[in-house]
DRENDO-1510 file (C-alpha; in Angstrom, 1 decimal, always signed):
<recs>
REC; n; res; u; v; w
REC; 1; UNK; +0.0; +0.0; +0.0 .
REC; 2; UNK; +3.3; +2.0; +0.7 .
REC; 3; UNK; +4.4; +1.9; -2.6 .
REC; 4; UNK; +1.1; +2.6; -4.3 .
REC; 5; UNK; +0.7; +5.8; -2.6 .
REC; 6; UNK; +4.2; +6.9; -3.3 .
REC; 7; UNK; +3.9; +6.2; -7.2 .
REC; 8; UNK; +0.5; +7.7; -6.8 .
REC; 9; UNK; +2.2; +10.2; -5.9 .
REC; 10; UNK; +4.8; +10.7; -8.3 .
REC; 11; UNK; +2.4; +10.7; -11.2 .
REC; 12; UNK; +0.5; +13.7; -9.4 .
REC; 13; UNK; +3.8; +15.5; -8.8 .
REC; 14; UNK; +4.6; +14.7; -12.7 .
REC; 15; UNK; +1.4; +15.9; -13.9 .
REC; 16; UNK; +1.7; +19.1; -12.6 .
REC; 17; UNK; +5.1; +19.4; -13.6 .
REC; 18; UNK; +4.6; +19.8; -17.4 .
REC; 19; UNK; +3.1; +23.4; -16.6 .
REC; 20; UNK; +5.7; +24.5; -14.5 .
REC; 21; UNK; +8.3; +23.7; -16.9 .
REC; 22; UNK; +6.5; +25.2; -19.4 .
REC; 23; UNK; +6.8; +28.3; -17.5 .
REC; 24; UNK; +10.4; +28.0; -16.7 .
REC; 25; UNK; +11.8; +27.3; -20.0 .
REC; 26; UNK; +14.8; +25.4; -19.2 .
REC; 27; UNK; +15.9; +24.4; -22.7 .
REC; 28; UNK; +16.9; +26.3; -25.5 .
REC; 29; UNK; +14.9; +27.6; -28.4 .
REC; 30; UNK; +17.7; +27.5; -30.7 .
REC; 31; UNK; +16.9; +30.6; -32.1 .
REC; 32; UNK; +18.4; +33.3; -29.9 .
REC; 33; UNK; +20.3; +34.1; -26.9 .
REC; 34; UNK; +18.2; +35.3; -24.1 .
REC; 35; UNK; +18.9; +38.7; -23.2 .
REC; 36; UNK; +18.1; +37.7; -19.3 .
REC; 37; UNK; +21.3; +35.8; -19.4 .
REC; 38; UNK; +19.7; +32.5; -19.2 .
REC; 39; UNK; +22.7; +29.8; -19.5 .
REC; 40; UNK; +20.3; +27.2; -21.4 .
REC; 41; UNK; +19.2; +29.7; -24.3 .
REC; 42; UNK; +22.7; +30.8; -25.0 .
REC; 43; UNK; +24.3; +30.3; -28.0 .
REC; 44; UNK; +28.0; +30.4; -29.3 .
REC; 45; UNK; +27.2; +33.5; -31.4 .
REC; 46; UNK; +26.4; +35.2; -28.4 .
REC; 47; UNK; +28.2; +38.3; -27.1 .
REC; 48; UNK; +27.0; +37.9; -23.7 .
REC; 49; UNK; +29.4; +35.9; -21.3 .
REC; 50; UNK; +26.9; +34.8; -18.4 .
REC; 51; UNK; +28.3; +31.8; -16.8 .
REC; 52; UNK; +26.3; +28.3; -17.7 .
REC; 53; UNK; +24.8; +26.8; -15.0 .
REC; 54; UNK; +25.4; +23.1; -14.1 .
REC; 55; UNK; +22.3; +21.3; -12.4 .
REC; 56; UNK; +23.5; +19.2; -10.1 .
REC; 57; UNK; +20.2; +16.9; -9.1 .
REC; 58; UNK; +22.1; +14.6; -6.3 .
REC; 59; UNK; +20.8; +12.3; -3.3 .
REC; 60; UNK; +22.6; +14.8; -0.8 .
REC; 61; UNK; +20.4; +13.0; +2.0 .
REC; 62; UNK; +18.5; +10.0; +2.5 .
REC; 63; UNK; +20.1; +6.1; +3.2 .
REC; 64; UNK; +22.7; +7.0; +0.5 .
REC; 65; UNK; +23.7; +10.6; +1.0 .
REC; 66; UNK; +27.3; +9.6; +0.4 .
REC; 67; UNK; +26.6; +9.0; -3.4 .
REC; 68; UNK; +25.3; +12.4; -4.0 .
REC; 69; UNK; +28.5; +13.4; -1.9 .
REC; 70; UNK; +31.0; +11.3; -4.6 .
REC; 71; UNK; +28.9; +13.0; -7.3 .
REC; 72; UNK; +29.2; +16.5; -6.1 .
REC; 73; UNK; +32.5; +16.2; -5.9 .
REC; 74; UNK; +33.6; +15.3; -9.4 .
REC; 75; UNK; +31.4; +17.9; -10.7 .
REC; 76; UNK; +32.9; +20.3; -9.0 .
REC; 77; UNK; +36.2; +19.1; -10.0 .
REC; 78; UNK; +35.4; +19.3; -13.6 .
REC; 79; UNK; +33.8; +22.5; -13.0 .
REC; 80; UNK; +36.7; +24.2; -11.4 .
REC; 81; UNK; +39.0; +22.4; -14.1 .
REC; 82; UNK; +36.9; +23.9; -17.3 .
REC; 83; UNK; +37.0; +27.6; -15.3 .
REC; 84; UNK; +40.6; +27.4; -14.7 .
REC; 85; UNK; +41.3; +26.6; -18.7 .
REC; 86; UNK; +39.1; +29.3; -20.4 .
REC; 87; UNK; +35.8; +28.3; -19.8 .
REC; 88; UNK; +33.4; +27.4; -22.9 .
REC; 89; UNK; +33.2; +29.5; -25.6 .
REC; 90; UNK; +33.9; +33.1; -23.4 .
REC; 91; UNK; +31.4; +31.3; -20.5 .
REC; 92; UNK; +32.2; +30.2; -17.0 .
REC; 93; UNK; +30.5; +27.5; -16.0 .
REC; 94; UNK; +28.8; +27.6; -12.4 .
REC; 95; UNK; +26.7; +25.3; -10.0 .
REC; 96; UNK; +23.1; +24.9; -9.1 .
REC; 97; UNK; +22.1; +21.9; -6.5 .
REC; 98; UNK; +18.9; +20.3; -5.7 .
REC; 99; UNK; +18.4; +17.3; -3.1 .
REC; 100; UNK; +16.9; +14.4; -4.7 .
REC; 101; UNK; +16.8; +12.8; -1.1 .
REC; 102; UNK; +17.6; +9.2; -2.7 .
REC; 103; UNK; +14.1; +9.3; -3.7 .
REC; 104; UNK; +11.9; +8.9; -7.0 .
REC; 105; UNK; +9.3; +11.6; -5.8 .
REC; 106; UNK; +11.5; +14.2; -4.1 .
REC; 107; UNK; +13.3; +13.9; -7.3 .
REC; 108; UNK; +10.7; +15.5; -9.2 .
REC; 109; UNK; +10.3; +18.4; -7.3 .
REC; 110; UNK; +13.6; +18.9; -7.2 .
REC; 111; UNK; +14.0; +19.0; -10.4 .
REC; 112; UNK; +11.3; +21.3; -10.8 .
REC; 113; UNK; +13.3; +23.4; -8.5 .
REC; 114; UNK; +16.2; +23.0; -10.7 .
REC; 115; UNK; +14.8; +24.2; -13.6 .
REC; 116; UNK; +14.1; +27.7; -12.0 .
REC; 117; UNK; +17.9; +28.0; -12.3 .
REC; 118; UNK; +18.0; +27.5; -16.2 .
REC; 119; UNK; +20.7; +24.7; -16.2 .
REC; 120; UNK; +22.4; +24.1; -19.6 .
REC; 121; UNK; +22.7; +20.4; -19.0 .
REC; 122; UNK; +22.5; +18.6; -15.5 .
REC; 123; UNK; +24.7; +16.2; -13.9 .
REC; 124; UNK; +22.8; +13.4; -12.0 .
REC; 125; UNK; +20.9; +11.9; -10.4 .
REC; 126; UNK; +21.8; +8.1; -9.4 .
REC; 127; UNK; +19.9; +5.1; -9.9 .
REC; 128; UNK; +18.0; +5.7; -6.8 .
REC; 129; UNK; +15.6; +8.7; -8.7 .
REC; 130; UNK; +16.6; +8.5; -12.2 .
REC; 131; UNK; +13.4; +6.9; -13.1 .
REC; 132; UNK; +11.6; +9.6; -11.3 .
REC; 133; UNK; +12.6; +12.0; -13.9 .
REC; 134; UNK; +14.2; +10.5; -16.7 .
REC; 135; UNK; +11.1; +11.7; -19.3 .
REC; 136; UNK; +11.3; +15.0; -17.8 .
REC; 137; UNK; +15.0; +15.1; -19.6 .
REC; 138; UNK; +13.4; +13.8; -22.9 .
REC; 139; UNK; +10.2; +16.3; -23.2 .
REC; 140; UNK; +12.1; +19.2; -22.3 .
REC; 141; UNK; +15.0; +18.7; -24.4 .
REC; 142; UNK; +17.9; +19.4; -21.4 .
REC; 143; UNK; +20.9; +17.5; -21.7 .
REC; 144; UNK; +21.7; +14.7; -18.8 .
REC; 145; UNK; +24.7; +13.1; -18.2 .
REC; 146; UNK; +24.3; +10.9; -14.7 .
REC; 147; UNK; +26.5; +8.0; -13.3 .
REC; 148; UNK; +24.4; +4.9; -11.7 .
REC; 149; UNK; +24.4; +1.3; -13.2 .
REC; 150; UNK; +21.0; +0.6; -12.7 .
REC; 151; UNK; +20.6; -2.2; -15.3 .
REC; 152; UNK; +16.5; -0.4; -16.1 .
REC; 153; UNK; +19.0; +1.8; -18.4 .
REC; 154; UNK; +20.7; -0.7; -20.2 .
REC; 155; UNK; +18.3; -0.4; -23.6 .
REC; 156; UNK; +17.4; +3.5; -23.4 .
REC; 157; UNK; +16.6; +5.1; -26.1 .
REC; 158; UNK; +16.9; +8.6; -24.2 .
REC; 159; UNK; +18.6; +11.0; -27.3 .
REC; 160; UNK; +19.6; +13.3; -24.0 .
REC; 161; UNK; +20.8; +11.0; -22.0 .
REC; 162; UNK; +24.0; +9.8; -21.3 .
REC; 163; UNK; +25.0; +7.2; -18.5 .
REC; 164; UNK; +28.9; +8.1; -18.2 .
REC; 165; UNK; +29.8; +4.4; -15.9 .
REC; 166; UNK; +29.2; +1.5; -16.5 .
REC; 167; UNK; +25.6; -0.5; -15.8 .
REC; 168; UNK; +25.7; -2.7; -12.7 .
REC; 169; UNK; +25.3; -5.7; -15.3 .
REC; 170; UNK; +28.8; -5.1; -16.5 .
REC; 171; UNK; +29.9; -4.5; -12.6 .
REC; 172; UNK; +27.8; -7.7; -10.9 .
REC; 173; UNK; +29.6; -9.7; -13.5 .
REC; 174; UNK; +32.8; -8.3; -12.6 .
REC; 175; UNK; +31.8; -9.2; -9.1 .
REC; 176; UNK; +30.9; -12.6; -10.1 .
REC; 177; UNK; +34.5; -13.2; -11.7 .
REC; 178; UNK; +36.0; -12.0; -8.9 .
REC; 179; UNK; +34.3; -14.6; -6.3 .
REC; 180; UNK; +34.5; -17.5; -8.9 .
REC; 181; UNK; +38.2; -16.6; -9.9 .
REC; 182; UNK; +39.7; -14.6; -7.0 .
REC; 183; UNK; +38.5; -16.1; -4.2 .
REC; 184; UNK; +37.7; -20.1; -5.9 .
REC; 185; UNK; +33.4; -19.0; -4.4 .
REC; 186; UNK; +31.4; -21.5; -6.3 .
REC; 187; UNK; +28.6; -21.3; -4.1 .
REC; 188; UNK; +27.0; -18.2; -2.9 .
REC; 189; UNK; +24.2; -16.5; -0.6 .
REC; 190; UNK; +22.5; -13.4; -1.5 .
REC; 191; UNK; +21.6; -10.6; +0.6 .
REC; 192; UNK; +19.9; -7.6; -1.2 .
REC; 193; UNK; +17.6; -4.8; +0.8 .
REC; 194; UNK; +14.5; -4.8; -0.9 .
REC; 195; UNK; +14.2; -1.7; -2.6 .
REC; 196; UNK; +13.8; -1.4; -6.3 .
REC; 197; UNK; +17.9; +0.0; -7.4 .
REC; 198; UNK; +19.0; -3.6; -5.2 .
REC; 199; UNK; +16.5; -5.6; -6.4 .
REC; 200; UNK; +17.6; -4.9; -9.9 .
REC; 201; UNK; +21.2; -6.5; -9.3 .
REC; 202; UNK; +19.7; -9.7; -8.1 .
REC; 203; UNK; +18.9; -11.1; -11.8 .
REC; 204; UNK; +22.2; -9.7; -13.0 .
REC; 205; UNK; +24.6; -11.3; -10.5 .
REC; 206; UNK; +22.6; -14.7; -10.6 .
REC; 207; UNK; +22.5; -14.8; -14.5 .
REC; 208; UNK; +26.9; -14.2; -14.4 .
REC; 209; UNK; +27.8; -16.6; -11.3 .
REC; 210; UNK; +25.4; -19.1; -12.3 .
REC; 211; UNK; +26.5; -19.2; -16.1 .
REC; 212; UNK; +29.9; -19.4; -15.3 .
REC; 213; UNK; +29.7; -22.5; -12.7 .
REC; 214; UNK; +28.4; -21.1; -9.3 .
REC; 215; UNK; +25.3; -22.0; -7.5 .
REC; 216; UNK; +23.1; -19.8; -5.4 .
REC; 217; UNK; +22.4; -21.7; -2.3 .
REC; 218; UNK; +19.8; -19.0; -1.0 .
REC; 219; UNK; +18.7; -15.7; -1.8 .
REC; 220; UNK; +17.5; -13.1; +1.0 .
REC; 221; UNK; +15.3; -10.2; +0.4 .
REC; 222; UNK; +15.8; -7.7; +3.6 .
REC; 223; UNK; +13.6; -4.7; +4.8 .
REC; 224; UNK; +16.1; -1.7; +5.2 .
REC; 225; UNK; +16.0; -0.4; +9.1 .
REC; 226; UNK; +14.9; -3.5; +10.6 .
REC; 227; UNK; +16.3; -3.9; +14.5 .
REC; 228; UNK; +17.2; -7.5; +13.6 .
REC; 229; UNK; +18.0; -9.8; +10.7 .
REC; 230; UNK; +18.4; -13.0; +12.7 .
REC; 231; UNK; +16.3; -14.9; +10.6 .
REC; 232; UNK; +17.4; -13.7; +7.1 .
REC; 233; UNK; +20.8; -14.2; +8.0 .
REC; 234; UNK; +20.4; -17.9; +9.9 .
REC; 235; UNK; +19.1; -18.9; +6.5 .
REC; 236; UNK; +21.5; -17.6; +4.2 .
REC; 237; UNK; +24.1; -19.3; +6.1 .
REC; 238; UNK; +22.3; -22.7; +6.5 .
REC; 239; UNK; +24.1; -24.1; +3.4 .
REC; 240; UNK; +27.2; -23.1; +4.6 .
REC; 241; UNK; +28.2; -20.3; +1.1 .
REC; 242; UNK; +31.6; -19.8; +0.3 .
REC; 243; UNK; +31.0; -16.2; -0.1 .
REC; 244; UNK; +28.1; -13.4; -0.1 .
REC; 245; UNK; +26.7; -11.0; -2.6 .
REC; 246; UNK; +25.2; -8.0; -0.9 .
REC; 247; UNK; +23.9; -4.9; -0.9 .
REC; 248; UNK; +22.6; -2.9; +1.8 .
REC; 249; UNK; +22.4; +0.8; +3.5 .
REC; 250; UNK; +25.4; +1.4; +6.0 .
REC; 251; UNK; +22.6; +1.8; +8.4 .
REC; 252; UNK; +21.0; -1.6; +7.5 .
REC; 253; UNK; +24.7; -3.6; +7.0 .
REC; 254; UNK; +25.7; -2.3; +11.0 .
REC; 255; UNK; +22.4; -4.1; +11.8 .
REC; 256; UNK; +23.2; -7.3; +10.1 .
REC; 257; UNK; +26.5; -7.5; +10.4 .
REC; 258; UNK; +25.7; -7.2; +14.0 .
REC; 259; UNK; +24.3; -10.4; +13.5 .
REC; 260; UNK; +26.4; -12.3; +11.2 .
REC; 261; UNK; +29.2; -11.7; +13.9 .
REC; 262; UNK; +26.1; -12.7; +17.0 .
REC; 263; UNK; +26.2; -15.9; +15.3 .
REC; 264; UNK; +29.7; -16.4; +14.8 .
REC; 265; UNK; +29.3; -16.3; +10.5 .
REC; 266; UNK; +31.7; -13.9; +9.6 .
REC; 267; UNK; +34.3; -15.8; +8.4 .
REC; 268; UNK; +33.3; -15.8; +5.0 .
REC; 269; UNK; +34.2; -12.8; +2.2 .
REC; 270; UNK; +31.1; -10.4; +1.8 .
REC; 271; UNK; +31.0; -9.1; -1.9 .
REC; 272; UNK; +29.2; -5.4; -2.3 .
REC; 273; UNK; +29.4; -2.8; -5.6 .
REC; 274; UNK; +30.5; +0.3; -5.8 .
REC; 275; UNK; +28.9; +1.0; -2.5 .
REC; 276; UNK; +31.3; -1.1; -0.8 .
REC; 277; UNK; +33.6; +1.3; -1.6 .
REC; 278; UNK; +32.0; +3.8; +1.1 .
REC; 279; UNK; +34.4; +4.7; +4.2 .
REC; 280; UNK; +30.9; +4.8; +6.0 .
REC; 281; UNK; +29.7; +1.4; +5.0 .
REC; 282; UNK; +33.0; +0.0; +6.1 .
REC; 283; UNK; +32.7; +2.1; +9.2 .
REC; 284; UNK; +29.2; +0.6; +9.7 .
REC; 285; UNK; +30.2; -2.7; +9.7 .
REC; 286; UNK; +33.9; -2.2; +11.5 .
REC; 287; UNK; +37.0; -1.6; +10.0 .
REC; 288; UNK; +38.8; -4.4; +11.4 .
REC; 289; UNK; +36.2; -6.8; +10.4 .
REC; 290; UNK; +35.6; -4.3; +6.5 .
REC; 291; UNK; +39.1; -5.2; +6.1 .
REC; 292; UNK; +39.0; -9.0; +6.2 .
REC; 293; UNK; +35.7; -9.8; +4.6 .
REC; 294; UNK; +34.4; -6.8; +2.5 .
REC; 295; UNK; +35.1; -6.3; -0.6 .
REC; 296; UNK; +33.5; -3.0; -3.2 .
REC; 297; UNK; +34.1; -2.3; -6.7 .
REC; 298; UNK; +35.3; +0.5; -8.1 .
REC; 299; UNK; +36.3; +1.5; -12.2 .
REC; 300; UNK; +40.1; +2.0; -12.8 .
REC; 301; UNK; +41.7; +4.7; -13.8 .
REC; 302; UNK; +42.3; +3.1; -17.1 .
REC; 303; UNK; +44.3; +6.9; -18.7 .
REC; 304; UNK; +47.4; +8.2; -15.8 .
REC; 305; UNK; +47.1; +11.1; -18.0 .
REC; 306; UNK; +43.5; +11.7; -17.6 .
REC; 307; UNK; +43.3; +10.7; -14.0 .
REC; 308; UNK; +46.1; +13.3; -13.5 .
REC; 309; UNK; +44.2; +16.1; -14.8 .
REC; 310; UNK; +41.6; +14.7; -12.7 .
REC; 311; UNK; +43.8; +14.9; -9.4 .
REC; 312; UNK; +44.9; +18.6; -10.7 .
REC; 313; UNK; +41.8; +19.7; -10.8 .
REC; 314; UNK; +40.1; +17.7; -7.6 .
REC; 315; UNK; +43.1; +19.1; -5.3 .
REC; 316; UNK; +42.2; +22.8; -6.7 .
REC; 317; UNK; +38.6; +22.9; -6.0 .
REC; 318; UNK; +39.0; +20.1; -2.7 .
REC; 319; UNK; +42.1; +20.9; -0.9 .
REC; 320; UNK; +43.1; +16.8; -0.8 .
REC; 321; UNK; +44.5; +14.6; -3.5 .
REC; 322; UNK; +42.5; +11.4; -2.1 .
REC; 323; UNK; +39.2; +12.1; -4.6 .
REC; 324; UNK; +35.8; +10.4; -3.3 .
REC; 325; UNK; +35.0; +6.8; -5.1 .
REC; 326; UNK; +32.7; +7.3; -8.3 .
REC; 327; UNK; +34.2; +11.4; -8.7 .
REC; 328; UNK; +36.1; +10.8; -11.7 .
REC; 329; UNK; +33.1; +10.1; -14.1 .
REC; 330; UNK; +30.7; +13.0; -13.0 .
REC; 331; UNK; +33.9; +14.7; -13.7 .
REC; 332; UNK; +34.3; +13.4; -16.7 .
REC; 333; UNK; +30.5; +14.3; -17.7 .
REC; 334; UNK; +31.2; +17.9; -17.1 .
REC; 335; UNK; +34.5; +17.9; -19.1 .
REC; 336; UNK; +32.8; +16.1; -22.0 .
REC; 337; UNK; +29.5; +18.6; -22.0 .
REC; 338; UNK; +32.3; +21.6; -22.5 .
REC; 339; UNK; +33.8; +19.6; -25.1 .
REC; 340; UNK; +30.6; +19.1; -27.3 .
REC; 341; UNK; +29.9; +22.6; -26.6 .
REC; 342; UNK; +33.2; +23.3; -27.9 .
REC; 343; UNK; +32.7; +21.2; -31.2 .
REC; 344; UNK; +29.9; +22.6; -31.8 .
REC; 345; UNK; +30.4; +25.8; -31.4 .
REC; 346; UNK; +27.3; +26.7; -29.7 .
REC; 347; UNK; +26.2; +26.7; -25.9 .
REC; 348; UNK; +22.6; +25.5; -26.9 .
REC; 349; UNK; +21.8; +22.4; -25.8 .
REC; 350; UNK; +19.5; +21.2; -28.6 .
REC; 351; UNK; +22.7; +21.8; -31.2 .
REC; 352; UNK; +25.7; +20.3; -29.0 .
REC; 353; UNK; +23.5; +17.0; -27.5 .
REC; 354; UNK; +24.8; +15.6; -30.7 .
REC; 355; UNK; +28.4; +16.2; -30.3 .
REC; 356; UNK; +28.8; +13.9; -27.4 .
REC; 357; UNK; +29.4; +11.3; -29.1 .
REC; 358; UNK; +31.5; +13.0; -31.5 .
REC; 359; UNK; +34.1; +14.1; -28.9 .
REC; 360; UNK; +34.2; +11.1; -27.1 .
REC; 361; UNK; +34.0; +8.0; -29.2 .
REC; 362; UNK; +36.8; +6.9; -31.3 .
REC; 363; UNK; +37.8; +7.6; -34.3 .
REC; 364; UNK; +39.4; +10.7; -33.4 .
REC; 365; UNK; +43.0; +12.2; -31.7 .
REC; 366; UNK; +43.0; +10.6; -28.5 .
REC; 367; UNK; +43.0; +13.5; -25.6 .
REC; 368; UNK; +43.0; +13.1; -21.8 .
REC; 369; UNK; +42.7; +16.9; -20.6 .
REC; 370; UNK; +39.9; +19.5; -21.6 .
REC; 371; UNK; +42.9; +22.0; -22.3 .
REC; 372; UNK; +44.3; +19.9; -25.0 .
REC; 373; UNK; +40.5; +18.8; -26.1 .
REC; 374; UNK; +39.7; +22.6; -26.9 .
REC; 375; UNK; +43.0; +23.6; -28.7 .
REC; 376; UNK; +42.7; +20.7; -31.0 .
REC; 377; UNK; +38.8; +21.7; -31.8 .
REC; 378; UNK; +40.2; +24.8; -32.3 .
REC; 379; UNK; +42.8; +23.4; -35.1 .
REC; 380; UNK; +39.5; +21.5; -36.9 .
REC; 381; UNK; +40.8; +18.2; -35.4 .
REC; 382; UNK; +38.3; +15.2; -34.2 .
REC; 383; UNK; +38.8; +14.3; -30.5 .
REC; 384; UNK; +38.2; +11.0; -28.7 .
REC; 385; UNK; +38.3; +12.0; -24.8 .
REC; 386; UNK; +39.4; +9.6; -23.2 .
REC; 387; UNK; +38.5; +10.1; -19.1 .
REC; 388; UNK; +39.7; +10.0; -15.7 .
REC; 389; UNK; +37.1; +7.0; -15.5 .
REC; 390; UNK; +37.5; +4.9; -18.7 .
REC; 391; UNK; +37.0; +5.2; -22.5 .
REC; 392; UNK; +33.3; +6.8; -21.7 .
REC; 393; UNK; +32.6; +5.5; -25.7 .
REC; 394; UNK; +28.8; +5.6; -25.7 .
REC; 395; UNK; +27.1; +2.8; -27.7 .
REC; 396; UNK; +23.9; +3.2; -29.4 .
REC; 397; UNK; +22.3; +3.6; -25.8 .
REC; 398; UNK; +24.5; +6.0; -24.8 .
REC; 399; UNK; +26.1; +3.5; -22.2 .
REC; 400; UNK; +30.1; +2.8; -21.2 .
REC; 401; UNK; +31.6; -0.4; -21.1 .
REC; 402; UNK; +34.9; -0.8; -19.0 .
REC; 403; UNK; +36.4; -3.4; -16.3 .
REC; 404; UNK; +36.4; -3.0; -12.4 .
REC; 405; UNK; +39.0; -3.1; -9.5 .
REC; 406; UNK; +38.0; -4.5; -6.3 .
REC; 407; UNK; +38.8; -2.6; -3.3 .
REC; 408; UNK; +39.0; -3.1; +0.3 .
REC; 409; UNK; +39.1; -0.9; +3.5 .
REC; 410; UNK; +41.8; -1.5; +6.0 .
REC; 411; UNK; +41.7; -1.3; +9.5 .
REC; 412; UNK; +43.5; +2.6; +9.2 .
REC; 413; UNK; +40.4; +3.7; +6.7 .
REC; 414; UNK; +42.1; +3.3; +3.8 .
REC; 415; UNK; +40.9; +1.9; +0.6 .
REC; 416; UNK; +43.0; +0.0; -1.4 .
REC; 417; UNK; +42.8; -2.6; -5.2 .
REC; 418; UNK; +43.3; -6.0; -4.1 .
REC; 419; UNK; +42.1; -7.7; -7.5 .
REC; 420; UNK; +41.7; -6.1; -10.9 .
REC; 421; UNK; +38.9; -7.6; -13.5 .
REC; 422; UNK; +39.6; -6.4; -16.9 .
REC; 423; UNK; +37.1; -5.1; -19.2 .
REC; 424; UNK; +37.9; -8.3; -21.4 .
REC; 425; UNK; +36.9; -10.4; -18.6 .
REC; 426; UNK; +33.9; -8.6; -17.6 .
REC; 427; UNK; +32.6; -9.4; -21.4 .
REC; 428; UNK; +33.7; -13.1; -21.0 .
REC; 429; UNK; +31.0; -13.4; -18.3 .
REC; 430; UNK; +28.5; -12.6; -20.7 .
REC; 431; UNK; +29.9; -14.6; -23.6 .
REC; 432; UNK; +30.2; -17.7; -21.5 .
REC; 433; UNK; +26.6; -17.7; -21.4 .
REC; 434; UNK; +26.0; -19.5; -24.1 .
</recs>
């Protein structure tokens, strides 16, 4: 009944929202610069030099505020690197940021927030609202570049937008690989909160670890907040599992690794995604223990040169060269929006949405920095960015493809890569299939 209400709703909240927006007018015409200095009716002709404003539409509270945290910080990175190299066509880019609150419906209004600040493109949200406002993107023609791997993205056929990291099919097979050829897991326990973005990986990690010779021996659903998850965990350690998939809340995993640990079970290796990558879901279930048997996954920064542009720029606008895990592809979104604008010589969105691609998938001069992106633009050249995060080479539904590392916490709060999986491996999950 919950959930019927909230969708409920959602669909009045949307409803509504097609009149607001129409009063708004986030997008471009195409036709003119506004004289009001609206960033997202600019265009490169344009004398004026307003800055362009980047909506940032991020979970800043909620179970999983630290994501919108990650997120804000790599677009401020990018930000801060794009000001400090000449800005976009005479324009410095600036910041606008709405809290999603981790949540489909607060996403909406928040983006109807959002919009009040005429955003030339947006950066976010994360799987945990995307769907929320996904159409919004589409019917008002604003470019969106977000990082999240929910695998309901995997066959968009969004024209503006653009997923810059890979889907969590690509990373629950890496995770797979890892437990069948990292740790010899053949048999496995599932532990997944119950909410829609977790229940999504379930299918995913099953398909790869069951294709490729493992066996789920029991698969848990859990409620997230629950004082106890004696039960769930008694049975998902029945059968004894070499190792556990899971996903969870830091608030939620103190819980039940409180549990595992009451009923002396943690001896086996827990295996989470990105968000085990978290210092506060390592702090949730202890360090000492986080560093023994948890394991996250993060993407590798697969271009030094890229990454170190990335550091540059995340030390100027932070004060710290130890970026946030998942910063370097929101960074990458922003650096790769300038870039199209660049190309296409033109700060309206309707024109440049369709030089994404052509920056940033091959063929093209490979370039790692948005300095040596613009001066090559300049010289007539095609570009293939190549980012701080990966290859970011959209396919025909504008998603990335690239391998993982798995990380791991130790007991000082450090993260470290104690096993790589290649991108080449990743696909071998799939191809295994059959």
């Amino acid at each position: 009944m919950k959930g019927l209400k909230k969708w409920t709703k959602l669909a009045t909240v949307a409803a509504s929202f097609s009149m607001v927006a129409a009063a708004c007018g986030s997008g471009a015409s195409g036709s003119s610069s506004s004289s009001s200095g609206s960033s997202g009716s600019s265009s490169g002709s344009s004398s004026s030099s307003a800055p362009l404003v980047v909506g940032e539409l991020l979970p800043m509270s909620g179970a999983e505020a630290f994501v919108g945290q990650w997120f804000d910080h790599g677009i401020k990175a990018g930000v801060w690197d794009v000001n400090h190299n000449g800005g976009v066509l005479g324009h410095q880019l600036t910041t606008a940021l709405q809290d999603t609150a981790g949540d489909p419906v607060d996403a909406v209004t928040a983006w109807k927030s959002l919009q009040l600040e005429h955003p030339n493109f947006v950066a976010g949200p994360s799987s945990l609202e995307i769907m929320g406002v996904i159409n919004q993107f589409q019917q008002e023609k604003v470019v969106d570049l977000m990082e999240g791997g929910t695998t309901q993205l995997d066959h968009m056929h969004y024209s503006y937008v653009f997923r810059t990291f890979p889907s969590d099919s690509a990373l629950l097979a890496a995770e797979a690989y890892y437990a069948i050829h990292g740790l010899h897991c053949t048999k496995a326990s599932l532990i997944y909160t119950s909410d829609a973005n977790a229940q999504a990986e379930v299918p995913a990690v099953t398909s790869a670890f069951t294709a490729n010779g493992g066996t789920i021996l029991d698969n848990e659903q859990i409620q997230a907040g629950q004082s106890s998850y004696l039960s769930e965990v008694s049975r998902a350690f029945a059968k004894n599992p070499q190792c556990v998939f899971f996903h969870a809340d830091p608030q939620t995993a103190a819980t039940l690794f409180a549990n595992v640990r009451q009923l002396g079970k943690l001896n086996v290796h827990f295996i989470a995604g990105d968000t085990g990558a978290s210092l506060q879901l390592a702090q949730a279930v202890g360090l000492s223990d986080a560093s023994k048997w948890l394991t996250g996954m993060a993407a590798p920064a697969a271009y030094a040169a890229a990454y170190n542009e990335f550091l540059k720029a995340y030390q100027g606008q932070w004060h710290t060269n130890k970026p946030l895990p998942a910063s370097p592809a929101m960074y990458d979104a922003v650096i790769m929006a300038a870039l199209a604008m660049t190309a296409a010589h033109t700060t309206n969105p309707h024109v440049w949405v369709n030089y994404i691609t052509k920056i940033s998938n091959p063929p093209g001069i490979p370039v790692y920095t948005y300095a040596q992106g613009v001066k090559l633009l300049k010289e007539g050249k095609k570009i293939n960015y190549q980012g701080a995060s990966g290859p970011e080479d959209f396919n025909q539904y504008h998603n990335v493809f690239s391998g993982f590392d798995v990380v791991q916490f130790d007991t000082s709060g450090s993260l470290h890569t104690v096993y790589s999986v290649t991108a080449n491996q990743v696909a071998s999950m799939y191809s295994s299939k059959g």
